[in-house]
C-alpha positions as CSV (number, residue, x, y, z in Angstrom):
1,X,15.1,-9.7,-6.0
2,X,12.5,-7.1,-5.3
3,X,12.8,-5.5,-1.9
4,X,10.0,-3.2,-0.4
5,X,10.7,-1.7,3.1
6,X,7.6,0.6,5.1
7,X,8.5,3.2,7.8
8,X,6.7,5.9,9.0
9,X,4.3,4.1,11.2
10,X,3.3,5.3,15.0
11,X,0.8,5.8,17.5
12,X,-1.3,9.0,16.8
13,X,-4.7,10.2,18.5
14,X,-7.8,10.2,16.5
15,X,-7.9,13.1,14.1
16,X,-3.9,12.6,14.0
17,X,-2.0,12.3,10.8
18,X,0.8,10.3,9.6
19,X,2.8,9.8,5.7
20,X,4.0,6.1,5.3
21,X,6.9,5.5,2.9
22,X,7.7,2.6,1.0
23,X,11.1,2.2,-0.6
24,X,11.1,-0.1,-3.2
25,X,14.1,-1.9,-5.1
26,X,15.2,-4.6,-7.3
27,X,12.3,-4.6,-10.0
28,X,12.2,-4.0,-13.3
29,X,8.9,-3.8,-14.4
30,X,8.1,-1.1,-16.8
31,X,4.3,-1.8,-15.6
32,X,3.5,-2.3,-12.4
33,X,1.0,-1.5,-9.8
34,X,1.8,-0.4,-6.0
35,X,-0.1,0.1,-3.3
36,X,-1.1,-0.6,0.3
37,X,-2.4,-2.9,2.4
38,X,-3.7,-3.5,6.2
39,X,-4.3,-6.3,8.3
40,X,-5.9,-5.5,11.5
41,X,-5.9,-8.4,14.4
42,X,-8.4,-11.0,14.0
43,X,-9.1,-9.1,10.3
44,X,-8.3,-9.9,6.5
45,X,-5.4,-8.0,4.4
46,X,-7.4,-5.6,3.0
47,X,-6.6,-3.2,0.2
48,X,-6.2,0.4,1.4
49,X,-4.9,2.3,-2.0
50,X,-2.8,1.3,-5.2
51,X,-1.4,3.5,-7.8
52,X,0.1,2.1,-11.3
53,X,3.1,2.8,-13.6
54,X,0.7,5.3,-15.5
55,X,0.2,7.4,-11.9
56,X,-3.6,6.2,-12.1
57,X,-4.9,5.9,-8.3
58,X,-7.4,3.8,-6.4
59,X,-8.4,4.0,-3.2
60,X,-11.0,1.3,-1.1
61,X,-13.7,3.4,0.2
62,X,-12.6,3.7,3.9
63,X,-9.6,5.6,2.4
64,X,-11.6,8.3,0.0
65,X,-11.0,11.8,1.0
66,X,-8.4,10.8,3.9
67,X,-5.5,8.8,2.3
68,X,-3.5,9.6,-0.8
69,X,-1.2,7.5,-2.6
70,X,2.0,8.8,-4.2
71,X,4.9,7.9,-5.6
72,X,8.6,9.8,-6.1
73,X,10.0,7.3,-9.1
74,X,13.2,9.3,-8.6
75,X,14.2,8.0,-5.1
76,X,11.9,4.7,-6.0
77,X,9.4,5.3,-3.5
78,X,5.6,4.9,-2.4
79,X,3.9,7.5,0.2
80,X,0.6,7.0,2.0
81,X,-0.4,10.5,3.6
82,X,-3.3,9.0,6.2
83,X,-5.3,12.6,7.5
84,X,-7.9,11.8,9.8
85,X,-7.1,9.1,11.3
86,X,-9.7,7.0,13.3
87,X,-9.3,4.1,15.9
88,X,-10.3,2.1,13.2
89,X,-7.0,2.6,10.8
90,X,-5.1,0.9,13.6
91,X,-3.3,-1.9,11.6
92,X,0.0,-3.0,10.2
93,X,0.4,-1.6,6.9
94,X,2.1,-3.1,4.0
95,X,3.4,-1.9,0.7
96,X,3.2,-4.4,-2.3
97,X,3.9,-4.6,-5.8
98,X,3.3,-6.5,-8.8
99,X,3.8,-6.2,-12.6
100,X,1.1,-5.7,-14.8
101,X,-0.3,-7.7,-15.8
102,X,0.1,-9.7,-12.9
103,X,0.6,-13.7,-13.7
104,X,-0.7,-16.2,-10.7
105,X,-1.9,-19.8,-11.3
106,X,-2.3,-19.6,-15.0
107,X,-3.8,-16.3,-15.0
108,X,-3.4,-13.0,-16.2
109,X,-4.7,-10.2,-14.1
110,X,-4.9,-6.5,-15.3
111,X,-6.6,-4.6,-13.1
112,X,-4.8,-2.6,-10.2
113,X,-4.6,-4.0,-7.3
114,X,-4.5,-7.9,-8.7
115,X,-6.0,-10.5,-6.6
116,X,-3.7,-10.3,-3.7
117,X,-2.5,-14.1,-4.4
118,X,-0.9,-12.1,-7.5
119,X,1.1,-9.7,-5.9
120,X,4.7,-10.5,-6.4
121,X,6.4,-8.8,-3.3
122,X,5.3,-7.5,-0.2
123,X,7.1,-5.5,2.6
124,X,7.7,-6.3,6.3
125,X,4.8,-4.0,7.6
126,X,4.7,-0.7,9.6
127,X,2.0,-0.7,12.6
128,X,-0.1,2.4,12.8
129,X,-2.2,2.6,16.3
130,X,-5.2,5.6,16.3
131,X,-6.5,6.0,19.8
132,X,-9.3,7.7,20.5
């Protein structure tokens, strides 16, 4: 059973930084894609950056030039170092996974991130608060 468990999260003032870890277990997949997600109050999960078994990144445009997505496959872990951070990054964060291609009602999906239906396991979230 694949297990995914966030820390790292806080409260930090605008401008602030933080690095969110992901430790990830139980899978097998020799392709996969990882990355994270964000769910502000009253908002939809929304993709924040993904990274795939090949090391090829993506980020959502609110993320370019602040976020980067890593991964240590060693100690089986995913890292989100946020720089910059704005009121409006205040959100829990979750880490995800899938293989690739992802399989969900009949469907193949190849791209990284899949539709989030797709995504196979998700973590318990990590809040993140910016104030400003």
């Amino acid at each position: 059973q694949v297990q995914l468990v966030e820390s790292g999260g806080g409260s930090v003032q605008s401008g602030g930084s933080l690095r969110l870890s992901c430790a990830a277990s139980g899978y097998t997949y020799s392709r996969y894609c990882m990355g994270w997600f964000r769910q502000a109050p009253g908002k939809e999960r929304e993709g924040v950056a993904h990274i795939d078994s090949d090391g090829v990144t993506t980020y959502a445009d609110s993320a370019k030039g602040r976020f980067t997505i890593s991964q240590d496959n060693a100690k089986n872990t995913l890292y989100l170092q946020m720089n910059s951070l704005k009121p409006e990054d205040t959100a829990m964060y979750y880490c995800a996974i899938s293989p690739r291609p992802a399989y969900y009602s009949g469907d193949y999906y190849y791209t990284c991130p899949p539709p989030i239906s797709a995504l196979r396991a998700w973590g318990q979230g990590t809040l993140v608060t910016v104030s400003s």
